[in-house]
N, C-alpha and C positions, 0 to 999 in steps of 0.2 A: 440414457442416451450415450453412445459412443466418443470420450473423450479426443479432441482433437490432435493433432499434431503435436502444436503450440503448448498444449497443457501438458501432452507428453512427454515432451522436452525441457519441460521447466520443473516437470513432478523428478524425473532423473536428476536434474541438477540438485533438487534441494534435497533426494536421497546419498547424495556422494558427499553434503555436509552431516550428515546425519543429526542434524540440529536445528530442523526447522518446521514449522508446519503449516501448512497452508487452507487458508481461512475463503470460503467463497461465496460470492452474496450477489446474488441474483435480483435484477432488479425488474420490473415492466413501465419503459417508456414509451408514453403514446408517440413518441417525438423519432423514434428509432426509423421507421421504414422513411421519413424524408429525408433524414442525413445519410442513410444509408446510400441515397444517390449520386451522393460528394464525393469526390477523387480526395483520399487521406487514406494514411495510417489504419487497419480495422484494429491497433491494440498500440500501448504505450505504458511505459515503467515509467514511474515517481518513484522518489526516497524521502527520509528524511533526512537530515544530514549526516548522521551516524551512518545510515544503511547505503550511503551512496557506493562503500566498493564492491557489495554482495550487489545492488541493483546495476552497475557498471555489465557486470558480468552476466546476469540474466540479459541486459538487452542487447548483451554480443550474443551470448548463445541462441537466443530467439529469433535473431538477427530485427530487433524490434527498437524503434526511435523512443530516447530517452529525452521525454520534458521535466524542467525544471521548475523548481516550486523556490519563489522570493520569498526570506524569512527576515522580519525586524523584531526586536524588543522595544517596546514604549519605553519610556524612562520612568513610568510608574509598574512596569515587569510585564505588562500583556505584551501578547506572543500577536502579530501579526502576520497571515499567509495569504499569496497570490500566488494562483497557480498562472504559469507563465500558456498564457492562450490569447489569443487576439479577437475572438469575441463570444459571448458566452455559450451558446449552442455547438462549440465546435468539438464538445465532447459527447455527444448527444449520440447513441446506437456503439459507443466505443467498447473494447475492453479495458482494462486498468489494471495494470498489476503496480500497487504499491510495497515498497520493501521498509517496515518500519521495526528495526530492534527497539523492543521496550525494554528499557534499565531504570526508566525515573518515571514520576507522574506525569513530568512533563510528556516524555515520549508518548506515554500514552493518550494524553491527552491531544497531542496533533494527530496522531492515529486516527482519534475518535471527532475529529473537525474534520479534518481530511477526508477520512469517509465520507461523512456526514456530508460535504461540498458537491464530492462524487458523485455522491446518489440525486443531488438535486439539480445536477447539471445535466443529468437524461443520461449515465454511460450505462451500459446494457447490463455491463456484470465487473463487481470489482472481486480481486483478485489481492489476498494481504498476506505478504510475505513474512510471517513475526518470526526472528528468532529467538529462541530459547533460553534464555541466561539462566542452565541448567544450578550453578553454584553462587548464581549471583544473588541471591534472596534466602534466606531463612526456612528452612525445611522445616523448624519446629521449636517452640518456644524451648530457650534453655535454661529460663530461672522462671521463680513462680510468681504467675502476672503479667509473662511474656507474650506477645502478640503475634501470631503467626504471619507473614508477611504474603503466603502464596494463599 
């Protein structure tokens, strides 16, 4: 099917970094055609905290409202996330475009919650913005017994 607008415009922005690639996941909510009748946003950017200046800018260029995601540490190191909505179905028939550079476990591991959140709150189709830390990992082991990191 014929690429939208929206995706057009955000597929150009992340070819003029040349360092990004975009990930898309398609969801089917039975929950979609009733929220669809709500006056909202039909798409919305998250970040993590690292990715907020690259998603700043995607949601000027799309011209699309940026929600924020509350991030605590326990004092025994679990990571706690709320995404900032006011009741839970209000992401239900949405798009998502999340922007999350992965450089540590951690990042990936909110990645992989975060998704994981998305998909069970009904949004239509999440959209993940990873960039590339082309030099930031280990292309190959360099002594013997080394572990390759990509």
């Amino acid at each position: 099917r014929p690429l939208r607008p929206g995706v057009v415009a955000l597929c150009s922005l992340l070819l003029r970094f040349h360092c990004f690639r975009v990930f898309i996941d398609m969801s089917s909510a039975s929950e979609i055609a009733s929220a669809a009748k709500q006056q909202r946003p039909k798409a919305i950017v998250l970040s993590s905290a690292s990715g907020a200046y690259f998603a700043d800018l995607t949601a000027k260029q799309l011209n699309l409202p940026r929600a924020q995601i509350e991030r605590r540490v326990f004092g025994d190191g679990e990571d706690y996330y709320r995404l900032d909505i006011v009741e839970r179905n209000a992401l239900v028939g949405m798009d998502v475009i999340f922007v999350c550079p992965i450089s540590s476990d951690r990042d990936f591991l909110e990645l992989q919650r975060i998704g994981y959140v998305l998909a069970n709150y009904g949004t239509r189709r999440r959209i993940f913005c990873v960039p590339l830390m082309g030099y930031s990992t280990m292309e190959r082991a360099v002594h013997p017994g080394g572990i390759r990191l990509r």
